[in-house]
C-alpha positions as CSV (number, residue, x, y, z in Angstrom):
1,X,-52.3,-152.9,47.5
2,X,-52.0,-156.1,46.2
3,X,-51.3,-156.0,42.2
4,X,-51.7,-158.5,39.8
5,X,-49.3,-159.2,37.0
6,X,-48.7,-161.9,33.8
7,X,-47.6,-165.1,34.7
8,X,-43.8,-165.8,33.7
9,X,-44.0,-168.4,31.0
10,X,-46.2,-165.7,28.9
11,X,-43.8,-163.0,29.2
12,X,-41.0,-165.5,28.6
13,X,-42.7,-166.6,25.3
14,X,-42.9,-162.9,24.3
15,X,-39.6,-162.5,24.5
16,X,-38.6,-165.2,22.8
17,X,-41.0,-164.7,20.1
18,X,-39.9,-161.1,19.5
19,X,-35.9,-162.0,19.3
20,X,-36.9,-164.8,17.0
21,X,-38.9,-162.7,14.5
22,X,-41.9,-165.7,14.6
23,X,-44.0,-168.0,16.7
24,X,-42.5,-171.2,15.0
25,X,-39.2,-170.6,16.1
26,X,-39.5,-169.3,19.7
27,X,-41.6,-172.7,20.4
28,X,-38.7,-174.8,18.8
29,X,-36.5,-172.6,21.3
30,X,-38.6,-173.4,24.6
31,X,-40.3,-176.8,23.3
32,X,-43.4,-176.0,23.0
33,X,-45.7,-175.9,20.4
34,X,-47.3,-172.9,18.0
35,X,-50.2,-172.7,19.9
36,X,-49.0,-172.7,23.4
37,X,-46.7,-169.8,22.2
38,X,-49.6,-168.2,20.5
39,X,-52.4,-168.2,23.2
40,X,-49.1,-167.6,25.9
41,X,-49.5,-164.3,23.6
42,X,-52.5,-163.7,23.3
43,X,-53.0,-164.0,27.5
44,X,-50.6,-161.5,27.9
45,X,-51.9,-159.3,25.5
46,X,-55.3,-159.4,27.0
47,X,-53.7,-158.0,30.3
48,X,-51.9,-155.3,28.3
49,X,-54.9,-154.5,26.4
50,X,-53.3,-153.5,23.0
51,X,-51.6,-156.4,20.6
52,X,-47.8,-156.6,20.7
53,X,-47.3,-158.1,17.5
54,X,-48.9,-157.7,13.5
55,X,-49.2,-161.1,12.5
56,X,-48.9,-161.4,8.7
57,X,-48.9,-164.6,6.6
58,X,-46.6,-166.9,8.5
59,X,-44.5,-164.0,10.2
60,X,-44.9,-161.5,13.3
61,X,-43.8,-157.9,13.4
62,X,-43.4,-156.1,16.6
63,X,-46.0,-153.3,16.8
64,X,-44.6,-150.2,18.6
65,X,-45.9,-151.2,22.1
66,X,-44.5,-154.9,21.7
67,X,-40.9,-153.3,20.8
68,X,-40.9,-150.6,23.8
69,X,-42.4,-153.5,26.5
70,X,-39.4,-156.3,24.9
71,X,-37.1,-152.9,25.4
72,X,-37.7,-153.1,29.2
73,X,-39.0,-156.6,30.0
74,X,-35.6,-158.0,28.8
75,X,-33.9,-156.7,32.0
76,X,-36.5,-157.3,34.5
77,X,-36.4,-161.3,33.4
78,X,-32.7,-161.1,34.1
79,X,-33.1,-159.9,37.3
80,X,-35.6,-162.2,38.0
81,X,-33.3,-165.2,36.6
82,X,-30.5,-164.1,39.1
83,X,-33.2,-163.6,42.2
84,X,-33.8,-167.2,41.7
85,X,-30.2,-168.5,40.8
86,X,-29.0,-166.5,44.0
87,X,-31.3,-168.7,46.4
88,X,-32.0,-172.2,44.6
89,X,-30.7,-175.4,45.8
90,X,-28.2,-173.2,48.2
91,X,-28.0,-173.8,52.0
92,X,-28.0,-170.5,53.9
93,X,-25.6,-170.0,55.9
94,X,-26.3,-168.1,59.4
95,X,-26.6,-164.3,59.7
96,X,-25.1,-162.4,62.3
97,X,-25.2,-158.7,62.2
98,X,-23.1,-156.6,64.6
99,X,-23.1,-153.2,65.0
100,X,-19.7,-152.1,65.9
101,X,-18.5,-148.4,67.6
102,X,-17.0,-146.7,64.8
103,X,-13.8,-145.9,66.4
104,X,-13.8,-149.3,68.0
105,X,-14.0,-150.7,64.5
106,X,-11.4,-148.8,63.1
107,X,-8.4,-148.9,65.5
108,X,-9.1,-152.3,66.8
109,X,-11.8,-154.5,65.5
110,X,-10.6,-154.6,61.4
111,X,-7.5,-155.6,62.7
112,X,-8.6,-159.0,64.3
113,X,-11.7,-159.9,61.7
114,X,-9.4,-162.8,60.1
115,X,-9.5,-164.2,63.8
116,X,-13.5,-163.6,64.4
117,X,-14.5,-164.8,61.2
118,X,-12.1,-168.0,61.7
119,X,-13.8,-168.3,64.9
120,X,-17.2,-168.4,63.2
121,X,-16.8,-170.6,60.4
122,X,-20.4,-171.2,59.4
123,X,-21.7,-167.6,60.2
124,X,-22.0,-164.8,57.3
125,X,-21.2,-161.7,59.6
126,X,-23.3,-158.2,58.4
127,X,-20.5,-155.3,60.1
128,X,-22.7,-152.0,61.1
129,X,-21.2,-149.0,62.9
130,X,-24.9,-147.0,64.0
131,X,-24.5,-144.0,65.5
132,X,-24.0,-143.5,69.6
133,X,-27.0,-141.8,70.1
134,X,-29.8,-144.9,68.3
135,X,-29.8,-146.5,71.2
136,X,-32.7,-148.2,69.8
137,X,-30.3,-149.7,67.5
138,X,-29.6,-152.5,70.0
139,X,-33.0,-153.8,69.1
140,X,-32.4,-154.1,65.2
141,X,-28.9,-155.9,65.4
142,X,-28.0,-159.2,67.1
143,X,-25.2,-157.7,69.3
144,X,-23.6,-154.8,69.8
145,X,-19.9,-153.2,70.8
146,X,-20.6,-149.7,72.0
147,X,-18.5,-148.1,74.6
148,X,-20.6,-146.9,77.5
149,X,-21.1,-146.5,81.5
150,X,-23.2,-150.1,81.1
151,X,-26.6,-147.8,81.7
152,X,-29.1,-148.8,78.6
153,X,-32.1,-150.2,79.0
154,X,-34.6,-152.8,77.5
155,X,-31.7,-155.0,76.5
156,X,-29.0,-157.2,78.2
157,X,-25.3,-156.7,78.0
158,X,-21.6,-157.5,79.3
159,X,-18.8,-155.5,80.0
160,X,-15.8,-157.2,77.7
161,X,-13.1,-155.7,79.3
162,X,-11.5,-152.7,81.8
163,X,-9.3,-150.5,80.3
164,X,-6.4,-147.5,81.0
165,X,-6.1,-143.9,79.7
166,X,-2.2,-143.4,79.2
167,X,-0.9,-140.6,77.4
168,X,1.4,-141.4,74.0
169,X,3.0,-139.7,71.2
170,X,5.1,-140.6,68.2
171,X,8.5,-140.7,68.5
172,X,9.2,-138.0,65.7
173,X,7.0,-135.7,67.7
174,X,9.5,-136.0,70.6
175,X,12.7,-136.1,68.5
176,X,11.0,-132.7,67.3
177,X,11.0,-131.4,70.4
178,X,14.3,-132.9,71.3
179,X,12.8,-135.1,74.2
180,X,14.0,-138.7,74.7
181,X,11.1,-141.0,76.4
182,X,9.7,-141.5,78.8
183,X,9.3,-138.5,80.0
184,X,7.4,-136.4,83.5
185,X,3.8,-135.8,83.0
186,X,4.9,-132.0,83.3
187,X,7.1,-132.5,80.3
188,X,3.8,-133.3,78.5
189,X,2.3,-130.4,78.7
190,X,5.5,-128.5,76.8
191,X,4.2,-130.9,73.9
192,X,1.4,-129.9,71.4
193,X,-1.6,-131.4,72.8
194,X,-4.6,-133.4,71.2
195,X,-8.2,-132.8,72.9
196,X,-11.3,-135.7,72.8
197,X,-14.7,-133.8,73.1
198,X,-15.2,-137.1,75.7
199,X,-12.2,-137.1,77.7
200,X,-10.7,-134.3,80.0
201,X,-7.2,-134.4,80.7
202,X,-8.2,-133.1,84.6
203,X,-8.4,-137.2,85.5
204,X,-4.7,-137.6,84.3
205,X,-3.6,-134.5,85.2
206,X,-4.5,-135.1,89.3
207,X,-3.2,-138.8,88.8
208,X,0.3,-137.6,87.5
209,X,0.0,-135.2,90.8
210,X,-0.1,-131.9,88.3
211,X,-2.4,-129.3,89.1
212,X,-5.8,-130.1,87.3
213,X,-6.3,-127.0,84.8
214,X,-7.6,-128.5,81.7
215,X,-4.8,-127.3,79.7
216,X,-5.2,-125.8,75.8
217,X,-5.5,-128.5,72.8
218,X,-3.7,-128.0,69.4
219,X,-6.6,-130.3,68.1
220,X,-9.7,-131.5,69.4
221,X,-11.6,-134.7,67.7
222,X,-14.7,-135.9,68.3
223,X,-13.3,-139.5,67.3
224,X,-10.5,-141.4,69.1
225,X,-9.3,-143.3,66.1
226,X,-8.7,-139.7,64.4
227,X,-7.1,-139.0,67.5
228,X,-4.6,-142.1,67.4
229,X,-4.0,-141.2,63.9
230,X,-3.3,-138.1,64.4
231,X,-0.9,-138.9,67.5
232,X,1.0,-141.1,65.3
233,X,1.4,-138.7,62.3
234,X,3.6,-136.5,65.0
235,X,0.3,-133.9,65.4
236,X,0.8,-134.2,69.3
237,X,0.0,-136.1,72.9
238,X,-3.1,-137.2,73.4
239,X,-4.7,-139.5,75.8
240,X,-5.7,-142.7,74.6
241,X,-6.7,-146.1,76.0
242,X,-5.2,-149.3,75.9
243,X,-7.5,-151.2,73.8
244,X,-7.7,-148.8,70.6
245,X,-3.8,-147.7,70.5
246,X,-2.6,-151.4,71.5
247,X,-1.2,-152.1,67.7
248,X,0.2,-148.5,67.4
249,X,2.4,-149.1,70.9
250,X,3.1,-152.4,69.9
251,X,4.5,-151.3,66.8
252,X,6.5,-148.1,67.7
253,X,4.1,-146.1,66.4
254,X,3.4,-144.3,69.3
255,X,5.1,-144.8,72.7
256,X,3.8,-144.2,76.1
257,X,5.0,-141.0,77.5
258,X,5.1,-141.8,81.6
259,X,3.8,-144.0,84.1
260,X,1.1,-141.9,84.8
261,X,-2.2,-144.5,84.3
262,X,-5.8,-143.7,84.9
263,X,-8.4,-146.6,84.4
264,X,-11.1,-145.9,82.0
265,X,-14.4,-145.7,83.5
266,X,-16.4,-145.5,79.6
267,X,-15.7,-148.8,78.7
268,X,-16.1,-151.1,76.4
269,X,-19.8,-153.5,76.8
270,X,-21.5,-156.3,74.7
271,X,-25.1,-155.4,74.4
272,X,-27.8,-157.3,73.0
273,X,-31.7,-157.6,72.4
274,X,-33.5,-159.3,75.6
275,X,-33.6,-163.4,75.4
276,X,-30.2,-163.6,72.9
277,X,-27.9,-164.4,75.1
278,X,-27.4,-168.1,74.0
279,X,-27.1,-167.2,70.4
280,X,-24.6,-164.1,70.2
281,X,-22.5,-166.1,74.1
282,X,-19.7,-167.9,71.6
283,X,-19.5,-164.3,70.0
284,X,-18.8,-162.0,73.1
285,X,-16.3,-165.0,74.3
286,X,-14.2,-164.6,70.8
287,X,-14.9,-161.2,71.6
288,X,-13.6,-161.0,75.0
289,X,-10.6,-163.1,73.8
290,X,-9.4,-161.4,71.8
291,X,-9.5,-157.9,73.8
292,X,-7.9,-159.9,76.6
293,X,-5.0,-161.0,74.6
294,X,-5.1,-157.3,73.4
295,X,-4.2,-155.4,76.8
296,X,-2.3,-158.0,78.0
C-alpha cells in the first residue's frame, strides 16, 4: 500500500529548529526566513497530529513527542543524505554478477581474479557461489561456472574446458610412509585414502589396470577443495582433477602419484540465461583463457 509521508524540507526544518533551541536561528542556518520555518512546522505537525514544540515568548521548547521524533528522525536524514551522495553526479559503472561453483571458486577462480578483473576494467563484478541443486539460479545471474554433464535446460551454455582425474598426495605423506614418487597405482592403495561423495575410484582403478573394488576411504568430502586441502595437509591420496589442484602441483604441494590418467567426464561449463550470449562472450573467453593456460 502506497503511504504518504512529510516532505523533506519540513522534517529538515524540524531538525534544525530543535538543535537550535529557536525558529530564528534554524532559518539563519538553512536561509530561510521565520515564517517558512514556522509554517514548514506547522505542516508537519498537522501530519503528526500533536505539536512538537511549546512556543513561548520568542523561544521554542521541545514537547515530549518533538524530542522522541528528533531522537529518531536524526538517523533516518542521514541515511537519506548518504542514499543520495551514493548515486548523485556518479556514472555507474556495469554490473556483472557471476555465480561461481564453490569449490571452483576456492581452489581456482580467487587465485586468477586480479587477471579477470584486469580483463574487465569497466565492469563491477557481484561473485555468488549458489548452491548445485538451484538450477533456477541460472536465470537470476548473468553467467554461471557450475561443473556439470552440460544437461540443464531453459538456458544456453559452453563447456570451458576438458579435464583429467590423476591421483596426488603431499610429499610429507609419502616421506611418511617412506615412498619416493612416482609411484604404481597398487602402491596407492597402501596409502590412506581420501573419498569424494561424486567420484569413485572404480574409473581409475580399471585405467591403472587394478581390479575395480572401490577400496576403503580414510575421509570422504563432499567438497573437492576440502579434499585438495586435505591432500596437501599429508591427510592422504585422493583423486583430483587438473583444473582445481593445478597451483598445488605446480607448487609442490602435492605431486602426482603415477601416470595413471582418466579424463573427467563432469566438467566444467559456462551457463547463461537465454539471449546473453553477446553480453557475458568477452567473459567466458577471459574465462576460457585462463583455464587454458591453467592445464597446459
Amino acid at each position: 500500500m502506497y503511504k504518504r509521508y512529510p516532505s523533506v524540507q519540513s522534517m529538515s526544518a524540524f531538525i534544525q529548529a530543535a538543535r537550535c533551541g529557536s525558529f530564528s536561528s534554524a532559518a539563519r542556518k538553512l536561509d530561510l526566513t521565520h515564517s517558512a520555518i514556522s509554517q514548514q512546522i506547522r505542516s508537519l505537525e498537522e501530519f503528526i497530529g500533536q505539536p512538537l514544540f511549546v512556543r513561548e515568548g520568542g523561544g521554542s521548547t521541545l514537547t515530549d513527542a518533538g524530542q522522541l521524533f528528533a531522537s529518531v528522525l536524526s538517523d533516518g536524514l542521514a541515511q537519506v543524505d548518504r542514499a543520495l551522495s551514493s548515486v548523485k553526479n556518479r556514472s555507474l559503472s556495469q554490473r556483472l554478477t557471476l555465480d561461481v561453483d564453490s569449490e571452483l571458486a576456492q581452489s581456482w577462480l580467487n587465485p586468477r581474479l586480479p587477471q579477470l578483473l584486469a580483463a574487465l576494467p569497466d565492469t563491477e563484478v557481484v561473485l555468488l557461489s549458489m548452491p548445485r541443486s538451484d538450477r533456477s539460479a541460472f536465470e537470476r545471474v548473468d553467467l554461471a561456472l557450475r561443473y556439470g554433464y552440460g544437461d540443464w535446460e531453459d538456458c544456453e551454455m559452453s563447456q570451458i574446458c576438458g579435464d583429467r582425474v590423476t591421483a596426488v598426495a603431499a610429499p610429507s605423506l609419502l616421506v611418511r610412509h617412506g615412498i619416493e614418487g612416482p609411484i604404481d597405482p597398487a602402491q596407492v592403495l597402501e596409502l590412506p585414502l581420501l573419498g569424494y561423495t561424486r567420484r569413485s575410484w572404480i574409473p581409475w582403478l580399471d585405467a591403472a589396470g587394478l581390479a575395480p573394488n572401490e577400496p576403503r576411504a580414510r575421509v570422504i568430502f563432499d567438497n573437492a577443495a576440502n579434499l585438495i586441502a586435505a591432500a596437501e595437509a599429508g591427510v592422504g591420496a585422493g583423486l583430483v582433477r587438473g583444473l582445481l589442484a593445478a597451483d598445488a602441483l605446480r607448487s609442490g604441494r602435492l605431486v602426482e602419484l603415477t601416470s595413471a590418467r582418466i579424463p573427467a567426464h563432469y566438467n566444467l561449463y559456462a551457463v547463461w540465461p537465454h539471449g546473453h550470449a553477446e553480453r557475458v562472450a568477452p567473459v567466458v573467453e577471459v574465462i576460457r583463457t585462463l583455464a587454458s593456460h591453467t592445464l597446459a
